[in-house]
Structures are given as C-alpha cells and as structure tokens.
C-alpha positions as CSV (number, residue, x, y, z in Angstrom):
1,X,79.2,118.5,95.7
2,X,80.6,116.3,92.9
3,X,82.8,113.9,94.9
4,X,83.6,112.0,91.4
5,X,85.7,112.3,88.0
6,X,84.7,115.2,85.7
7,X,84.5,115.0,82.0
8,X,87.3,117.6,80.6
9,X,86.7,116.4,76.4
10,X,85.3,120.1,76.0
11,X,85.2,121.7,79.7
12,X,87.7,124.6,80.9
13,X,86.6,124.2,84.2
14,X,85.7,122.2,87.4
15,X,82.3,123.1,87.3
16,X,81.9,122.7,83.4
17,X,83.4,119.6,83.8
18,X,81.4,117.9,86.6
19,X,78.6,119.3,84.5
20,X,79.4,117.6,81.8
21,X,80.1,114.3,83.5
22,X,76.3,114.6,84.8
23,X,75.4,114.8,81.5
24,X,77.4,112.3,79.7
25,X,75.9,109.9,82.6
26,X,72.1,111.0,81.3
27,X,73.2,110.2,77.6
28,X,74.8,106.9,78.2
29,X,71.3,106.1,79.9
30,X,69.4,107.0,77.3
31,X,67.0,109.1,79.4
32,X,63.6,109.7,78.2
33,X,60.6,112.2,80.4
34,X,59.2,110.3,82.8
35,X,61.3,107.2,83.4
36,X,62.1,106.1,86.5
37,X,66.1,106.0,88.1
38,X,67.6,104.4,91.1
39,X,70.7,106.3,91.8
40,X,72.9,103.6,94.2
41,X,75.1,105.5,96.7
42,X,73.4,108.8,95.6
43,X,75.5,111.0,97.7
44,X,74.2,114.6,98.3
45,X,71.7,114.1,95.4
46,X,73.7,116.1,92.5
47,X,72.8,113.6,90.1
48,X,69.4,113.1,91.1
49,X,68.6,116.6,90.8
50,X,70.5,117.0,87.5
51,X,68.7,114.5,86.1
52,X,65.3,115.6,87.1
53,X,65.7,119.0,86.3
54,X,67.0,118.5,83.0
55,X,65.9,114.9,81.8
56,X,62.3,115.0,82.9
57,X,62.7,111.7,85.3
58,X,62.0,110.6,88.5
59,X,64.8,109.8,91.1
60,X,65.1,107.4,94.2
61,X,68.5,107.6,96.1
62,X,70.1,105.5,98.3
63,X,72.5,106.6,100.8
64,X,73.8,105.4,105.0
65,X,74.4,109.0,105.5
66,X,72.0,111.6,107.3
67,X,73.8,114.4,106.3
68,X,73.7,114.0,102.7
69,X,69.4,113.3,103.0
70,X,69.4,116.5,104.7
71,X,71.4,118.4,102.5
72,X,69.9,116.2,99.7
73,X,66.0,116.7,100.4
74,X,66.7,120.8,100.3
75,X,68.8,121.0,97.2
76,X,65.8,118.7,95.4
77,X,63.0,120.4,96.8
78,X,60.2,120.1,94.5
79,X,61.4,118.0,92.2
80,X,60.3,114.3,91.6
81,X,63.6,113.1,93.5
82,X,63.2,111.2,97.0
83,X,65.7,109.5,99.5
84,X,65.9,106.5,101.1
85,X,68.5,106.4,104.1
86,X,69.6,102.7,104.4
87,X,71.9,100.4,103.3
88,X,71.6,99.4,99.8
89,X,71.4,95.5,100.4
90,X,68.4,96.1,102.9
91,X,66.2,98.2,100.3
92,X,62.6,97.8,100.3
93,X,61.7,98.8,97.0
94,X,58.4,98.2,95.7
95,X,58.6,99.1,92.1
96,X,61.0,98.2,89.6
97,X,63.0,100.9,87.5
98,X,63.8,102.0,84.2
99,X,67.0,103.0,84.6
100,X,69.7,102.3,87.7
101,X,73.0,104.3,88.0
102,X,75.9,104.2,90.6
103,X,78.7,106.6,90.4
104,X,82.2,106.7,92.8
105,X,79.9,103.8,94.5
106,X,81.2,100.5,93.8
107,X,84.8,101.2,95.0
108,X,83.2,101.4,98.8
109,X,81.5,98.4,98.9
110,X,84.0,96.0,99.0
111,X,85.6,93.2,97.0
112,X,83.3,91.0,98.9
113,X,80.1,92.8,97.6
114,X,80.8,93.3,94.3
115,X,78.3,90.4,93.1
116,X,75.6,91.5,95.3
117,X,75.9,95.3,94.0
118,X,75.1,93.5,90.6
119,X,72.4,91.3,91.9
120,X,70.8,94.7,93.4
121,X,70.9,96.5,90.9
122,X,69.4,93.3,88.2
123,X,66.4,93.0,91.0
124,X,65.4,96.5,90.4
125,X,65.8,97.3,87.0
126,X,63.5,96.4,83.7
127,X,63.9,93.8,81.8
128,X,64.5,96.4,78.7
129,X,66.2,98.5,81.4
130,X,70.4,100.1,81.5
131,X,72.5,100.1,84.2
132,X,75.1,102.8,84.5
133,X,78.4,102.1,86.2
134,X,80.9,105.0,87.1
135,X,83.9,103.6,89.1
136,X,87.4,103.9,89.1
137,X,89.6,100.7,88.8
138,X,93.0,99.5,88.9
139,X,95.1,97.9,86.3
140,X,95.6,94.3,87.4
141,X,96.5,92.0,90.2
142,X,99.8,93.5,90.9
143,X,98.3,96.6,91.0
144,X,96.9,97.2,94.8
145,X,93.5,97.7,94.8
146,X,94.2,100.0,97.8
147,X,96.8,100.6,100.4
148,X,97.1,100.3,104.5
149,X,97.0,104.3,104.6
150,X,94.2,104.9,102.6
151,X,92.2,102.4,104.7
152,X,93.8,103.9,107.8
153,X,92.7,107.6,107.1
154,X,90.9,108.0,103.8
155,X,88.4,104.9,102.4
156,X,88.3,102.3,105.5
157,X,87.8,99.0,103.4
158,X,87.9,100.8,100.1
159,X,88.9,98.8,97.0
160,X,89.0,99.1,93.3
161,X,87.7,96.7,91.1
162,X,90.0,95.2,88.2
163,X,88.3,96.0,84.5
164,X,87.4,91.9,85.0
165,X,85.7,92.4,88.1
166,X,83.2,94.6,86.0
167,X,82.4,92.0,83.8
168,X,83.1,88.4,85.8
169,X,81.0,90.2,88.7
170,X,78.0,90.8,86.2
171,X,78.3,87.2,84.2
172,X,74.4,86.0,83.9
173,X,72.8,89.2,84.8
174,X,73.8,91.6,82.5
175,X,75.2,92.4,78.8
176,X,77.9,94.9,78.6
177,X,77.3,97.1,76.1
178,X,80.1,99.8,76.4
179,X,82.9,100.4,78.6
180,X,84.9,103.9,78.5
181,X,87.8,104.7,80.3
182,X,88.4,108.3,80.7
183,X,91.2,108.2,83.8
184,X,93.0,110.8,82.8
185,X,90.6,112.9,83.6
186,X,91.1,112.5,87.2
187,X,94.1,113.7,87.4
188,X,92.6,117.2,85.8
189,X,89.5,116.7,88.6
190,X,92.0,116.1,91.8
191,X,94.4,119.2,90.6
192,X,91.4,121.3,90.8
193,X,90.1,119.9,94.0
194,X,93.3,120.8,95.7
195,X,93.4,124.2,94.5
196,X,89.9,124.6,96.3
197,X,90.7,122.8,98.8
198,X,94.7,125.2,99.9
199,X,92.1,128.5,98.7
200,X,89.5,127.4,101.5
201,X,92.0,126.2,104.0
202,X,92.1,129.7,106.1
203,X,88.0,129.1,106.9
204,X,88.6,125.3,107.4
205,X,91.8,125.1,109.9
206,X,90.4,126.3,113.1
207,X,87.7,123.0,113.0
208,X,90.2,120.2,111.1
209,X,93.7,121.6,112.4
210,X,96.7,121.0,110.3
211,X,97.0,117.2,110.9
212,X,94.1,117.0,108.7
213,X,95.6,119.1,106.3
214,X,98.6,117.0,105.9
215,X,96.6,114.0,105.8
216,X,94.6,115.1,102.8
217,X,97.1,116.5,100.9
218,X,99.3,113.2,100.9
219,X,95.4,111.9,99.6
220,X,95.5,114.5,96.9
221,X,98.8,114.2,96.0
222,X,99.1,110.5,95.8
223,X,95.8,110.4,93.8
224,X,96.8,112.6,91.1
225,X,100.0,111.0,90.8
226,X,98.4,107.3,90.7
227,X,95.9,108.9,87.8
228,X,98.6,111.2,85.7
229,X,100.6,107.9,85.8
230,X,97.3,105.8,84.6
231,X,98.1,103.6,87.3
232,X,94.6,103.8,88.6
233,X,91.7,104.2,85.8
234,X,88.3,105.6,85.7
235,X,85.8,103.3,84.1
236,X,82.0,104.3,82.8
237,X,80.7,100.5,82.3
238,X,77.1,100.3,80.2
239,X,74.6,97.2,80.9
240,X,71.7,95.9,79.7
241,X,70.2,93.2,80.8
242,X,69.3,91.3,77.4
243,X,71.1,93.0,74.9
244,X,69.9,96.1,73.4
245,X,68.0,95.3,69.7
246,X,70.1,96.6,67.0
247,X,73.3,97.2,69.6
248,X,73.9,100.0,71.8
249,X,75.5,103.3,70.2
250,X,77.7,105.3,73.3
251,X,77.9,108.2,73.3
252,X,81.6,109.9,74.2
C-alpha cells in the first residue's frame, strides 16, 4: 500500500524496494525507541506501522480519508500508532514531537500551501527535532509543475514543487541539512506498478470498466516516461530546525 517512490540501490524487487525506502526514511530521521513521529498525509499507515514495529516509536497520522483510518487502524492494531482524520491545517495537537515526516504529501497540497505545510510541521516538532520530506519535484519554471489532464483525471490541483520551493518555502523555520535526489528510481517503481496493475486487471474491470483502464495507463505511461527522462525528480529533503551540532551525516 506504498503509493510512493521505492529505493532500488540494493532491492530486486517492488516489495524490497518499498521496504527499503521505509527504511531509508527511519535512518535519515535518526530514530531512536520511544520518540515520538507525526507522519503528515499518513496514507494507509505503512510508514507508521513500519516505523513502530521496527524503530520502537510512537506514531500520529494525519489523513482526510476514512478509508485509509479504517484500513489504517487494522493494519496497526496494537501498536503505539493512532489516526487523526482531519485536515492537516486544522490539527489539534497537544504535544509537540520528536520527529515529523511527510511522504508523496506535499505535491497535493498546493503551490498555495506550501509555506503553511512548513509552518505546520515547525509548530509541532522539537526544537532539537528533524523533519523528513519525501516529494517529487520538477526541474524548473519551464518545466510544468502539472498538466490540465492530470488535474482533470488523476491529482485535481496537484503540483510539484521546484528544488527552490523546498528551501525558499522553509527560509526562517528550518536548516536543510541534506537533500537526495533519487528520481530515477521512479521510473523502476511505476514499471512495476503497471505490471501489477495489467496482472490484476481481469478481477478489477467489471467495477472500473475499460475507460478507467485507459485512463490510468496514459497515467502510468506518461509518468515513467517523465521520470526515465528525469524530467520530473524525486527529492528526500532533511531539516532541522537549528542546525544539527557537529553537522548532519545522511545516510544513502
């Protein structure tokens, strides 16, 4: 239930690669047992549950979507993970956090929001705290940072952020202390995602008929082509919000 990028330096697979993308996300926040992590845009909890199974943590996750709390709550059943079904600008949180983390998140929010996804994320975090940022990006201005399709039948008022964006966006609120662009990746991700996708189509076209199967493999196709081409990018983007003492070693 990985919607996002996988890490292929050592994988051979989908699932080896998502895993390892979970993990390369726990390393880069420098997880230690019994921190706390907001996960913004937490989707069906994969993360969370990775990273309380495996990292000893406590996880909060934000999400609009009933579905994915359902589906969420059972998969992390037992463990230190809960939910919180709202929008993320309307969070009542009463605690701040040691860590915060928001993966495939950032490009849904809008240009208009970028700034107030930063200021979110500075309210609830530590002052000694990291801030984890997994998002893909485009190259520059002349590069669209969507296209009237994809709004039409894919992201409605999608849009990728420019490598500046990540670090004008944060000016005053946060250091950066590593940025790591592993794009190409993608493409391996979305070549495997449609491989699933034309296997499972049999079970799937009675309920989405083959409109919706055109649809999404114009999506697929397009995507892997923008990402083979490395017209689109896929950025990890490490913050702190001081500076970390002694500099921040990333971990690839």
């Amino acid at each position: 239930m990985q919607y996002s990028c996988g890490y292929w330096k050592d994988a051979k697979d989908l699932n080896s690669a998502q895993l390892a993308k979970l993990d390369l996300i726990a390393q880069k926040l420098k997880l230690q047992p019994g921190m706390t992590v907001l996960d913004l845009g937490c989707g069906f909890g994969g993360l969370a549950k990775y990273l309380a199974e495996n990292y000893g943590v406590s996880v909060v996750g934000c999400t609009i979507s009933k579905e994915q709390v359902k589906l969420g709550e059972k998969l992390c059943e037992g463990l230190p993970v809960k939910f919180l079904l709202c929008d993320y600008q309307k969070m009542k949180l009463d605690t701040k956090f040691d860590r915060v983390v928001s993966v495939g998140f950032m490009e849904h929010v809008g240009l208009h929001n970028y700034r107030t996804l930063y200021t979110i994320a500075d309210h609830a975090l530590k002052q000694d705290g990291l801030f984890v940022l997994h998002t893909m990006g485009r190259n520059s201005t002349s590069s669209a940072g969507t296209c009237k399709w994809s709004h039409e039948y894919i992201f409605p008022n999608g849009w990728l952020p420019k490598l500046e964006d990540l670090i004008i966006k944060a000016e005053d609120l946060f250091v950066v202390e590593d940025v790591h662009n592993f794009g190409a990746d993608y493409h391996l991700t979305l070549v495997e995602w449609q491989k699933n996708f034309v296997k499972a189509w049999p079970q799937l076209r009675a309920a989405y008929g083959e409109r919706f199967y055109r649809i999404w493999m114009i999506y697929l196709y397009g995507a892997q082509a923008l990402l083979k081409s490395r017209t689109i990018q896929l950025y990890h983007v490490v913050y702190s919000k001081n500076g970390i003492l002694g500099g921040y070693r990333a971990p690839r």
